[in-house]
N, C-alpha and C positions, 0 to 999 in steps of 0.2 A: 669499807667492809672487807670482812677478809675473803677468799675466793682461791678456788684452785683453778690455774690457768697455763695453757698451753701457749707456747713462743713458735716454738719448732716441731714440725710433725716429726715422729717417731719417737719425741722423749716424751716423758710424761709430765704430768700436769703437779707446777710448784705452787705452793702456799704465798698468795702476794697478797698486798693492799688492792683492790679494786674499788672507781666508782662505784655510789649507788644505784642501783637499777631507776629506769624511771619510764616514765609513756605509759604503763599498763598499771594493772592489778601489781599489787608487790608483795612477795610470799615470803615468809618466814619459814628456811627450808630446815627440815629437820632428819631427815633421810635419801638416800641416793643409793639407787643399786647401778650397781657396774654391770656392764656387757660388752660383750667380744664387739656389737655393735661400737660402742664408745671407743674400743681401742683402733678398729679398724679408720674411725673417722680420722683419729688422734694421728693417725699412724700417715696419713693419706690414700689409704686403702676402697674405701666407699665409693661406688661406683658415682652414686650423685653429688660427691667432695668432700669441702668441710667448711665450718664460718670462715672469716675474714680473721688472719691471727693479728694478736692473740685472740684466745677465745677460751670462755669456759665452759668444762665440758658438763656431761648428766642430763641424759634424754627423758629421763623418766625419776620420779622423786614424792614425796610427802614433806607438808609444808601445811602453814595456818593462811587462811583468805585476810584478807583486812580484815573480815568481823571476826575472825577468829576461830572460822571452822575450820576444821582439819580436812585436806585433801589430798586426793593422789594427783598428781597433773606428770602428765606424757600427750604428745603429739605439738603444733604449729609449730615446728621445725626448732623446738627445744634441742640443744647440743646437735644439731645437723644441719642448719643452715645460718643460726646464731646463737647468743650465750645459752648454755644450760642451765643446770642445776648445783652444779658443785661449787657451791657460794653459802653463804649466811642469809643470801638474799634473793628471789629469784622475778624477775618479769613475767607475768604471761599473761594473756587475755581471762577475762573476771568472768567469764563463762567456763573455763578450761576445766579445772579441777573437779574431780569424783569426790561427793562427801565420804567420809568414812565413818565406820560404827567407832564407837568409842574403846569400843573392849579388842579387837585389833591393834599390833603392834604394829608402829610404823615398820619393821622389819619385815614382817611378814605382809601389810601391805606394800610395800615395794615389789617383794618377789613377786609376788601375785603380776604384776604389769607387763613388760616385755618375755622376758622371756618364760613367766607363769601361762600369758595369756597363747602363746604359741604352741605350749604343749595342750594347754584347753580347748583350746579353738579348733583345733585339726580334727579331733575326736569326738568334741558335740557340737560342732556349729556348723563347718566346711564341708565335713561327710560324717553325718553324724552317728557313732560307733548301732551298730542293732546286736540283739541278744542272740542270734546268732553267728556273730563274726567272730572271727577268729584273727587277733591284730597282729602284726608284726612292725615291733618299733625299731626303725633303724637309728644308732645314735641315742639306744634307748641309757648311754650313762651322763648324761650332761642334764641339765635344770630342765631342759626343754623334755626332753625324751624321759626324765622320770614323772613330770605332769601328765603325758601325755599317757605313760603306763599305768600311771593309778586311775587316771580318769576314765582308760576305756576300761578297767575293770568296776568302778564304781558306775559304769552305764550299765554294767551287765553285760559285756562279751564274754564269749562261752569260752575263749581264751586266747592269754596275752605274752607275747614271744618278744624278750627284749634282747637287743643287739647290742652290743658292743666292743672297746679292746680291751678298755680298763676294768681288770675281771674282780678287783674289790668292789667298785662301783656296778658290776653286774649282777654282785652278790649284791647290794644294796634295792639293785631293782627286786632280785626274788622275794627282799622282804618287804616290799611295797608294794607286791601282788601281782607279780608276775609270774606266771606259770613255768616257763621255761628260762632259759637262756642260753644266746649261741654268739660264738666269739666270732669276730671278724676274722681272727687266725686259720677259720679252717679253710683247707684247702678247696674243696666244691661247696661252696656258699649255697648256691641254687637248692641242690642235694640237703644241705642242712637247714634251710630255712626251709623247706617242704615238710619233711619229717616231725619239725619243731612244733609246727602248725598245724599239723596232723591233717584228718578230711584230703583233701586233693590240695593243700597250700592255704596259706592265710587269703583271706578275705578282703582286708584293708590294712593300709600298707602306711606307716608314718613315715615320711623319708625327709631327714634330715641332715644326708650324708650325699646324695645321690652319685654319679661316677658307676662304679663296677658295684659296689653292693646294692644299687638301687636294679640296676639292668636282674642280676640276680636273684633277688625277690620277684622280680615282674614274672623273670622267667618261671621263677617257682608258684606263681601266686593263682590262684582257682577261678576259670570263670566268672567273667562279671566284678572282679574285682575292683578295688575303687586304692589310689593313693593320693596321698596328700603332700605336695611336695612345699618343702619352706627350709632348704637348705643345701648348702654345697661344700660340708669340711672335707667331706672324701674328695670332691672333683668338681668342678663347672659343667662340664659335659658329662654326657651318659651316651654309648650307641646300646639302642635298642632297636629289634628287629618290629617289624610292620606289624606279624603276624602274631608276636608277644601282644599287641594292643588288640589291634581288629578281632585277631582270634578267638580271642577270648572274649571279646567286648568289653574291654577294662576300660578305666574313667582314670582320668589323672585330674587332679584339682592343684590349683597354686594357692600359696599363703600368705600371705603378710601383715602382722600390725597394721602398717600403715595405710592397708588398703582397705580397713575397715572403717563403716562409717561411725560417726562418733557416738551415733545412740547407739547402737548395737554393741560397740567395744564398751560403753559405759556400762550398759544391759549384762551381758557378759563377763564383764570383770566383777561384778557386784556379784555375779552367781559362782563363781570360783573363790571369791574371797569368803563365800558363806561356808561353802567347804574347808575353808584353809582356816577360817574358823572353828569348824566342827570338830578339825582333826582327820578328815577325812582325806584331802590331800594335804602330803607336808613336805615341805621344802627343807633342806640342808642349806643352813642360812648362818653365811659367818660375818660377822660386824667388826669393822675398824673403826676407830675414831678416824675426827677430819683430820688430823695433824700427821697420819701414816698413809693418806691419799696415795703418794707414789711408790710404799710400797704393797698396796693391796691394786694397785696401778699394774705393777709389774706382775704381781702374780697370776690376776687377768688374762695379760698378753701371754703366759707360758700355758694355760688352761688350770685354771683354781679348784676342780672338781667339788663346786660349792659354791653355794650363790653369795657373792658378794655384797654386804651392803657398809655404804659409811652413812657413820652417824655424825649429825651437825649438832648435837642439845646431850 
């Protein structure tokens, strides 16, 4: 079968011949969305590694079961601890895959998975948005941060403050229902992300960035405040002061995909894809065929401002 496969971490993954998958369920895959996830494995970047090379990559994907339903399948260490999904063909356990409704586009089931379910999850699962909060999305111009912007206005937050650099994509957030937006350019962040937020500072905090724009929210952020941390583009670290937390009694919550258990994530993705159905959250979703894998590969690794998916059918 044919398959996109990595030899050497940091190039990307060529179009070869591969065995047939075998041991498990064998899925006819028909979609794969890209994430910075996938490049960093590709890359050697991931803190917990990467398969045994070569290896095929695509953590997350839409595919037919043997009898021929259609599913989503992500998670049992798919592209991060062996072959993925970026194949004709794919292995995984015959419990794995989410049924899908019929009238969903594998495109837009895809997005919906990693990185859909990151911006969904922070805002109604993890600390889940109330009608009087007031949100502040850091990293609100990337796939994650604009889920994360519609959804806590479709929970009903009394309002939603997106962050970012890339100021066409910020403009993208305001018309996805964002009440504000404020550029990582300005010079007292703290200062701007308070005003943005109006009341005494935002309420709930999506931080996707963490570093100096996360400490700066915190600082800015109102009593009792709650954030959701599930990312580090700005920085690893953050120094925050004691009395930024205690002080105020703020709550910081951690995030991950992979920390959820798999009913919940199944629960959950089925209620974001009803929306994504509705029209109510929508994704910027751009499709490659398989045969241009390395370079919608590459575009990936520089930041695609657009959720990538390749199609296999």
């Amino acid at each position: 079968m044919r398959a996109a496969v990595i030899s050497e971490l940091g190039k990307p993954p060529e179009i070869t011949e591969r065995p047939e998958p075998a041991g498990e369920a064998i899925y006819e895959v028909s979609a794969v969305a890209l994430n910075p996830l996938d490049i960093n494995v590709g890359a050697g970047r991931y803190f917990a590694g990467h398969p045994q090379l070569p290896y095929v990559p695509g953590c997350e994907g839409v595919g037919r079961a043997p009898d021929g339903t259609r599913v989503y399948l992500f998670g049992d260490g798919l592209g991060l601890s062996r072959d993925g999904l970026l194949a004709e063909r794919g292995a995984a356990p015959a419990d794995l895959g989410i049924p899908l409704p019929d009238a969903v586009p594998d495109e837009v089931a895809a997005a919906c998975g990693i990185a859909g379910m990151a911006g969904w999850m922070c805002v109604a699962w993890r600390a889940p948005v109330r009608r009087d909060d007031r949100v502040l999305v850091l990293g609100a111009t990337s796939t994650v941060g604009l889920v994360a912007t519609q959804t806590a206005k479709l929970l009903g937050a009394e309002r939603v403050v997106a962050v970012g650099r890339n100021p066409e994509r910020l403009k993208r957030a305001a018309e996805l229902g964002a009440d504000v937006t404020v550029s990582l350019e300005e010079d007292d962040l703290a200062a701007a992300f308070k005003e943005a937020a109006g009341g005494d500072g935002p309420t709930h905090i999506v931080d996707t960035l963490w570093g100096p724009p996360a400490a700066a929210a915190i600082q800015a952020a109102s009593p009792g405040y709650r954030v959701v941390q599930l990312g580090q583009s700005a920085a690893a670290e953050a120094t925050l002061t004691s009395a930024a937390i205690r002080g105020k009694m703020g709550e910081i919550y951690g995030y991950s995909d992979f920390a959820v258990a798999a009913n919940t994530y199944r629960e959950q993705y089925l209620r974001l894809l009803g929306h994504a159905a509705a029209g109510e959250i929508v994704f910027d979703i751009e499709t490659y065929p398989f045969e241009r894998v390395a370079e919608a590969w590459e575009r990936q690794a520089v930041g695609a401002n657009a959720k990538l998916v390749m199609t296999l059918t």
